[in-house]
Backbone as JSON, one array per atom type, in Angstrom:
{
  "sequence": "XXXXXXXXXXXXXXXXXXXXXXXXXXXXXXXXXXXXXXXXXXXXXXXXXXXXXXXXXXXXXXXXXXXXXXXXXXXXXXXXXXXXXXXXXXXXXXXXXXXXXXXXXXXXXXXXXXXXXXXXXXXXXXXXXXXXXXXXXXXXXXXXXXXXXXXXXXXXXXXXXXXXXXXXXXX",
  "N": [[0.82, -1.19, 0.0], [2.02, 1.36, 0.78], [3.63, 1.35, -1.39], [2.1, 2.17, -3.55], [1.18, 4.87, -3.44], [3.78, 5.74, -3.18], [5.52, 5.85, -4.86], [4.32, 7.29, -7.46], [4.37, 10.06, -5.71], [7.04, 10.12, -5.95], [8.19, 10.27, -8.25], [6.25, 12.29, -9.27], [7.55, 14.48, -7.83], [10.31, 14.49, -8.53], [9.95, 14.75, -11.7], [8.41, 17.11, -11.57], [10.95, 19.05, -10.57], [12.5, 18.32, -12.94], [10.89, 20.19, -14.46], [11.09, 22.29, -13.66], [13.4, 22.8, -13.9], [14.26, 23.45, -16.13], [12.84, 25.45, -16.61], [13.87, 28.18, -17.66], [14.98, 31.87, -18.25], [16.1, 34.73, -20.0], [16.87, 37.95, -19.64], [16.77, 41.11, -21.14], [17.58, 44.54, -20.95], [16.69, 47.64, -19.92], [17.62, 49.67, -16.59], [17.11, 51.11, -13.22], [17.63, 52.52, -9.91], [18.24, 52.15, -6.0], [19.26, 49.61, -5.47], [19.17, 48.6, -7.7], [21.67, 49.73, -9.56], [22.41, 52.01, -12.63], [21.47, 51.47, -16.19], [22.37, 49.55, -18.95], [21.06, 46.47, -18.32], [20.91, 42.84, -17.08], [19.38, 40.27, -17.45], [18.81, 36.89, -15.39], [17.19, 34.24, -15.07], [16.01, 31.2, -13.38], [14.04, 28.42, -12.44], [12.75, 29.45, -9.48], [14.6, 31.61, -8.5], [16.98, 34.29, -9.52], [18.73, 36.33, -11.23], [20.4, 40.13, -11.8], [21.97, 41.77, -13.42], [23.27, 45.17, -13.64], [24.65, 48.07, -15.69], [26.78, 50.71, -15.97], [28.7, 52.53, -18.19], [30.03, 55.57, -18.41], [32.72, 57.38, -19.2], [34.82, 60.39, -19.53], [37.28, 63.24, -20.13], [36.06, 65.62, -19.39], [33.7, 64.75, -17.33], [32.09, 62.06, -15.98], [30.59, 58.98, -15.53], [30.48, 56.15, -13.75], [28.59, 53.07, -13.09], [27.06, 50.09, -11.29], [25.45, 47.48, -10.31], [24.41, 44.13, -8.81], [21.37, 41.91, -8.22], [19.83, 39.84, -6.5], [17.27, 37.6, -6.6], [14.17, 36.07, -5.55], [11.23, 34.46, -6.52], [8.26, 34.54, -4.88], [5.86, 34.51, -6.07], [4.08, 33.29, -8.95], [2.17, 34.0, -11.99], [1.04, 34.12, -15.34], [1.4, 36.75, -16.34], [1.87, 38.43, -13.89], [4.21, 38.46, -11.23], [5.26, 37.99, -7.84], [8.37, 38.81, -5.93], [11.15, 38.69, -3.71], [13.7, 40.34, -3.01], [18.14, 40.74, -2.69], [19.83, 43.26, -3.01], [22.65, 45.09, -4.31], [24.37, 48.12, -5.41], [26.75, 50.2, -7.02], [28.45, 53.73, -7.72], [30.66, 55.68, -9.28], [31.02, 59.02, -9.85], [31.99, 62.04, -11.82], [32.46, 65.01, -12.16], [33.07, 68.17, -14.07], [34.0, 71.55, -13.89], [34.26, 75.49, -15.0], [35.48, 77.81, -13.04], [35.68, 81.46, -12.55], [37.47, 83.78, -10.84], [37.22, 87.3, -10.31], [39.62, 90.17, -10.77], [39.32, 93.13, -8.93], [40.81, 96.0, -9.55], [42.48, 94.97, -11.24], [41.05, 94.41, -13.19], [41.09, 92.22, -14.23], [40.65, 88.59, -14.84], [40.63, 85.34, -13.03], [40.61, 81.85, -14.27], [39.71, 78.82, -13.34], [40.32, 75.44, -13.61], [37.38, 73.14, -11.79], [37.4, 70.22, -10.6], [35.41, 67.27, -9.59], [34.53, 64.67, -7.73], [32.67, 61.86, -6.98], [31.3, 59.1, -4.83], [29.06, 56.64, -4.11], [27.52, 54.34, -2.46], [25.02, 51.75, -2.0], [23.29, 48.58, -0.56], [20.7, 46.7, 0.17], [17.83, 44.74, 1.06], [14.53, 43.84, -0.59], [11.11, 44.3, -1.86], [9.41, 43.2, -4.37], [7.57, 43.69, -7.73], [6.9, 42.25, -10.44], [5.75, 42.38, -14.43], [4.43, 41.2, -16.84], [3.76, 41.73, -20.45], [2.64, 41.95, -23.63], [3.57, 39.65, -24.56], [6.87, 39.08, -24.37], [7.63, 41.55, -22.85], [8.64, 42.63, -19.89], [8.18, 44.47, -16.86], [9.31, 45.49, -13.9], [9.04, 46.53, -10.78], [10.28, 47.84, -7.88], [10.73, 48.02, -4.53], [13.18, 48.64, -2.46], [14.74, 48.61, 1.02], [17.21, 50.41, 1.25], [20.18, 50.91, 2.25], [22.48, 53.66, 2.42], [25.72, 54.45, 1.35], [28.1, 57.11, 1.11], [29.68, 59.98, -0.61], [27.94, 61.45, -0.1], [27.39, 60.98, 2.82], [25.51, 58.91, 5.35], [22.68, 56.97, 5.14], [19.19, 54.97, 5.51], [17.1, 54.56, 3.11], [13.81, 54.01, 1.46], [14.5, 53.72, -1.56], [13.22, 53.64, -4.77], [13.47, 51.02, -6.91], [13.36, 50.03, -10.99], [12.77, 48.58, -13.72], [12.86, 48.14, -17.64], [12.08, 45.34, -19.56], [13.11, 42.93, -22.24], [12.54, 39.9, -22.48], [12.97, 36.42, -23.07], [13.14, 32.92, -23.83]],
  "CA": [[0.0, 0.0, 0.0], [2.86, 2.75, 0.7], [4.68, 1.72, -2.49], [1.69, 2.71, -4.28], [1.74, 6.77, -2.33], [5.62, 6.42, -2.76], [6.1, 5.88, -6.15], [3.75, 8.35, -7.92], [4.95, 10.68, -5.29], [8.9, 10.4, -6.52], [7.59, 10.38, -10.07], [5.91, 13.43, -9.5], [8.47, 15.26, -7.3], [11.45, 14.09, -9.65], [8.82, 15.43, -13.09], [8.08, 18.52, -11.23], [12.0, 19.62, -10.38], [12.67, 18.69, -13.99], [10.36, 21.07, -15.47], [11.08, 23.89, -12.92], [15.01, 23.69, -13.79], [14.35, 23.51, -17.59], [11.88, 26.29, -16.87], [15.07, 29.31, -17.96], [14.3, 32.33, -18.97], [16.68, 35.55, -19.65], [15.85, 39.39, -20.1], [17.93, 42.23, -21.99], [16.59, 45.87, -21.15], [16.83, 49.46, -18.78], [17.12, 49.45, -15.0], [17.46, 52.22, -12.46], [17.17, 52.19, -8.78], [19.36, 52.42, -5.28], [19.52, 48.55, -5.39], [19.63, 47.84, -9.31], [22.35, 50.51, -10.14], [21.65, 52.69, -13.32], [22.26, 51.22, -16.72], [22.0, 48.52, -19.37], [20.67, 45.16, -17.27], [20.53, 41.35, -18.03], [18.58, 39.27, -16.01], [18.88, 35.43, -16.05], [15.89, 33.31, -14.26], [15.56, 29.95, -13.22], [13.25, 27.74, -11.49], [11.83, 30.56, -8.76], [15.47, 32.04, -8.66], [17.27, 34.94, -10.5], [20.23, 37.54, -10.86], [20.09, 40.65, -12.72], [23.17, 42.66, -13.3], [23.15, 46.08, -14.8], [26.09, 48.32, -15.38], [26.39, 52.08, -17.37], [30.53, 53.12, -18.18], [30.53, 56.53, -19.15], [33.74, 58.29, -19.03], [35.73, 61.4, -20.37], [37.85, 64.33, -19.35], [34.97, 66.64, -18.7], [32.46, 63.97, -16.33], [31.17, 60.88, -16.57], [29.96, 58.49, -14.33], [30.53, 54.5, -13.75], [27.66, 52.9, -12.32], [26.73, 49.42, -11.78], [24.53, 46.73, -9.27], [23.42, 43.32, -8.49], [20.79, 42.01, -7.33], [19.61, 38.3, -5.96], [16.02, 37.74, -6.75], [13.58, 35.11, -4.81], [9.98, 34.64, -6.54], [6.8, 33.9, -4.15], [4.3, 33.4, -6.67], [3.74, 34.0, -10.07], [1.38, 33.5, -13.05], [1.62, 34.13, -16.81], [0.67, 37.96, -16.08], [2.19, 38.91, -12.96], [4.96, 37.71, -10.2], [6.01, 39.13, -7.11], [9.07, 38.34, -5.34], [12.15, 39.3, -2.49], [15.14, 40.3, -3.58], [18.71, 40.9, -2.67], [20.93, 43.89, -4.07], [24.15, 45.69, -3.82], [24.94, 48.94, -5.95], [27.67, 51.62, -6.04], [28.53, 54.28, -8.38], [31.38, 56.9, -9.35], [30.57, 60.37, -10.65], [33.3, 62.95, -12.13], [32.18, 66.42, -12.63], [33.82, 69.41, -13.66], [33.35, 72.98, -14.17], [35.28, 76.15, -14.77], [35.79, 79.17, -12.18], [36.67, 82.65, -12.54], [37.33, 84.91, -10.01], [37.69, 88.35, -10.7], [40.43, 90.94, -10.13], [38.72, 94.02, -9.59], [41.74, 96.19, -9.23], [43.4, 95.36, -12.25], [40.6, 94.18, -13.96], [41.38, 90.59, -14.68], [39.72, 87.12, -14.26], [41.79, 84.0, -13.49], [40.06, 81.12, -14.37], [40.14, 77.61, -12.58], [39.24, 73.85, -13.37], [37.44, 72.7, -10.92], [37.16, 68.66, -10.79], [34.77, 66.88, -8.25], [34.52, 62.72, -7.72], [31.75, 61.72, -5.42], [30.9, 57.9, -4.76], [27.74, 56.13, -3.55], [27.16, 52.88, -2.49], [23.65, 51.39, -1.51], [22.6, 47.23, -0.34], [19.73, 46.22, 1.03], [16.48, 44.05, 0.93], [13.72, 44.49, -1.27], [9.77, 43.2, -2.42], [8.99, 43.94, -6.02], [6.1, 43.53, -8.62], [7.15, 42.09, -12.47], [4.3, 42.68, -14.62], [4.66, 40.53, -18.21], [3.31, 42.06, -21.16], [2.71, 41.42, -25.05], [4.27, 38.07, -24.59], [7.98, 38.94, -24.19], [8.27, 42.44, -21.82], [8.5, 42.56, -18.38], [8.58, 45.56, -16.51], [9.97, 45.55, -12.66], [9.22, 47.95, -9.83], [10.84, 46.93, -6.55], [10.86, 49.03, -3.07], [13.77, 48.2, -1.37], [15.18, 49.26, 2.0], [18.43, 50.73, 0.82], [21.17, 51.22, 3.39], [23.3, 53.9, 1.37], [27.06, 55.3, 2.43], [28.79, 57.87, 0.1], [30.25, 61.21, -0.24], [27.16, 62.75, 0.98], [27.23, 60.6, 4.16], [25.29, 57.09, 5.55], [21.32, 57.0, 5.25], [18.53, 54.31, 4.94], [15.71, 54.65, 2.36], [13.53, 53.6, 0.21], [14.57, 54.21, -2.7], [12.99, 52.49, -5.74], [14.61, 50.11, -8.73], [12.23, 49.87, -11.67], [13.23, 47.68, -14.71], [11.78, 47.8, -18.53], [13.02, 45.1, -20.3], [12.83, 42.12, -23.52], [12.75, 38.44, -22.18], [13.15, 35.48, -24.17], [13.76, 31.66, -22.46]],
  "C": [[0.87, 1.26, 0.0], [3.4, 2.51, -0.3], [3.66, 2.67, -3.27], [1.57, 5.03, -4.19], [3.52, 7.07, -2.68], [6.31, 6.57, -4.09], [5.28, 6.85, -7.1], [4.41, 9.39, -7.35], [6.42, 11.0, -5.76], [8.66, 10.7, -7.56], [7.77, 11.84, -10.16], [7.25, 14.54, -9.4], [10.16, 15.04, -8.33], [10.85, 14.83, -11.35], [9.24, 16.55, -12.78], [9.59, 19.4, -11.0], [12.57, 19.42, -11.68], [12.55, 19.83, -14.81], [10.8, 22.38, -14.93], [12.77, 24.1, -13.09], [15.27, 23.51, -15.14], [13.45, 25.09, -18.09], [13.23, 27.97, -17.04], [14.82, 30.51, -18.46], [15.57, 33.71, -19.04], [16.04, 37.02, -20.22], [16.79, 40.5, -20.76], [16.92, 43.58, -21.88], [17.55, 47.32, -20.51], [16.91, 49.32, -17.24], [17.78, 50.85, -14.57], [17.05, 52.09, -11.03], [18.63, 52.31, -7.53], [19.82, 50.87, -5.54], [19.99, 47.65, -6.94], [20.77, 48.7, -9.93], [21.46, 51.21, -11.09], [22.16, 52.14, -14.62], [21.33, 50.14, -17.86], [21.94, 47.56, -18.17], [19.92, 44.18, -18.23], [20.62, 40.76, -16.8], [18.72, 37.73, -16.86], [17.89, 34.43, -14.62], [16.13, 32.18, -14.49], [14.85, 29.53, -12.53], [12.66, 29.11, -10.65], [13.19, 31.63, -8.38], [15.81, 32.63, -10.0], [18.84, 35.82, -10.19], [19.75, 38.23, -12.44], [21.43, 41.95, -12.44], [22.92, 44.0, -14.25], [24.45, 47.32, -14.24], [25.8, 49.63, -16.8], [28.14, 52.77, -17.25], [30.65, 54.31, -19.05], [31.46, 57.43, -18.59], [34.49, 59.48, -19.89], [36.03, 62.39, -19.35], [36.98, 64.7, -18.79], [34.13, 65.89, -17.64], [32.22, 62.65, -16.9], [30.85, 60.38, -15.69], [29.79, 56.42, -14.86], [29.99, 53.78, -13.01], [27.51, 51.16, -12.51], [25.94, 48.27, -10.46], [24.47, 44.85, -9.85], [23.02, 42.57, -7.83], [20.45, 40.38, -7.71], [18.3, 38.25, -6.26], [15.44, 36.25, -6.27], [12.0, 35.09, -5.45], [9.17, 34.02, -5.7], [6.34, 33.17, -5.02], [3.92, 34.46, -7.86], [2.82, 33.37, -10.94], [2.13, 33.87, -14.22], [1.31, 36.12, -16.87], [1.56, 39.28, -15.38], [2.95, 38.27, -12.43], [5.26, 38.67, -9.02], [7.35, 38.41, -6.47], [10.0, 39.28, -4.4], [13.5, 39.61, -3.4], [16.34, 41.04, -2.54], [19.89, 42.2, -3.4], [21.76, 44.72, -3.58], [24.06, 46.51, -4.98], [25.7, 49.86, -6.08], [27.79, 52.27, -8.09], [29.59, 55.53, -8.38], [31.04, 57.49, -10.22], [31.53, 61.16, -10.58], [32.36, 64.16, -12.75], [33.17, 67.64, -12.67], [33.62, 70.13, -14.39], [34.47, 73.84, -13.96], [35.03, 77.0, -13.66], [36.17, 80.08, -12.41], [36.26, 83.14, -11.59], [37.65, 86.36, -10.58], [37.99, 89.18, -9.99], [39.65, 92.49, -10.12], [39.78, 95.64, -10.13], [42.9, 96.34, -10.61], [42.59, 94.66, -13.53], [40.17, 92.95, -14.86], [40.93, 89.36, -14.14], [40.69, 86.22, -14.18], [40.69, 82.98, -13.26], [40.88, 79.51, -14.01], [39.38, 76.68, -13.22], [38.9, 73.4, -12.42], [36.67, 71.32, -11.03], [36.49, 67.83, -9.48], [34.6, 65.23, -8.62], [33.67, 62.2, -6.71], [31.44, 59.95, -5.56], [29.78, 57.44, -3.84], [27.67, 54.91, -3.47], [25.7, 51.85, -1.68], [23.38, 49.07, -1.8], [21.6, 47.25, 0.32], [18.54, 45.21, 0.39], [15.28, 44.57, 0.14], [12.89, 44.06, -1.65], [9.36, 44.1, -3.93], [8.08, 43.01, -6.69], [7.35, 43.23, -10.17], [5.73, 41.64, -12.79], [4.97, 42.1, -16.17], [3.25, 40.96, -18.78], [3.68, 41.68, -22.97], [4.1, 40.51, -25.44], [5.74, 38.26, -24.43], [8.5, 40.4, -23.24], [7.89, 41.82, -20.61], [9.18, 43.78, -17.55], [8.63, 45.47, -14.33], [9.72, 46.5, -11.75], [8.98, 46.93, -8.62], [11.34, 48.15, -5.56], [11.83, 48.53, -1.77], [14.32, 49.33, 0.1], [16.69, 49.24, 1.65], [19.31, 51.11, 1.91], [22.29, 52.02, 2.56], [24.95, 54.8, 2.49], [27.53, 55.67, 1.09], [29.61, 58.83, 0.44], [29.04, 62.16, 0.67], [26.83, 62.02, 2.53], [26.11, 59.08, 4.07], [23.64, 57.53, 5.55], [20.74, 55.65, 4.78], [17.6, 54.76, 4.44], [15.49, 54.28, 1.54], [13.1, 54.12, -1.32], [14.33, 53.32, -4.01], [13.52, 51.65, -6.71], [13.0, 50.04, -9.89], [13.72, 49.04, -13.59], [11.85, 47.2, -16.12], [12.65, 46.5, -19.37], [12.21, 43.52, -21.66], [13.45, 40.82, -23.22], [12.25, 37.24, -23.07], [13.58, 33.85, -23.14], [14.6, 30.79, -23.37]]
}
């Protein structure tokens, strides 16, 4: 009598972890957020697990800014529609700005002009519950409210600061 309970049961449970680690899916899009960085982002899904890295390298003399995150993702519970899930993320970012200066001489009439070059860094992890919303069969658009723990140049703060993600998934 228990083989019959024990062997359907393995069947199943052996079936069912098949399909859920054949179930793959990846995404190519936009992200922004304290927890997703700012940038191109490529997400790669499996089974109820994910990771989604996104990363933006702009540099030159005058400013730029090198940004990049990622984040751990946990789904609850999803349909063909909607999902929500927990996630994990880490982001930091360097920013280069610069601008000229003149002061002026009044005296003799003359300006001396200065470069002035600024470098500020930001770095934000924390915990986070977010909404993906699947649309005309291959988007999926992301908005996730994490509790950001951030330390930078402008000093240490927690908040929530949002991530939102548009992007073009394919499995």
């Amino acid at each position: 009598m228990l083989k019959k309970f024990l062997v359907p049961l393995v069947a199943s449970l052996v079936m069912t972890s098949g399909a859920l680690a054949a179930e793959k899916s990846h995404a190519l899009g936009f992200a922004a957020g304290s927890t997703y960085g700012i940038g191109l982002s490529y997400s790669h899904d499996w089974s109820k697990n994910g990771v989604q890295i996104t990363a933006l390298p702009y540099w030159n003399n005058d400013g730029g800014m090198v940004a990049g995150g990622v984040n751990f993702k946990r789904t609850f519970d999803e349909n063909d529609k909607i999902g929500i899930y927990g996630s994990l993320g880490i982001a930091a970012a360097v920013q280069k700005d610069s601008y000229t200066s003149t002061t002026w001489d009044d005296e003799e009439g003359d300006g001396v002009t200065t470069k002035v070059v600024t470098i500020s860094h930001n770095y934000a992890a924390g915990p986070g519950v977010g909404m993906q919303v699947y649309f005309w069969g291959n988007g999926v658009f992301r908005f996730e409210l994490p509790i950001a723990f951030r330390f930078g140049t402008s000093g240490f703060g927690i908040a929530p600061i949002p991530n939102v993600a548009l992007m073009y998934r394919w499995k």
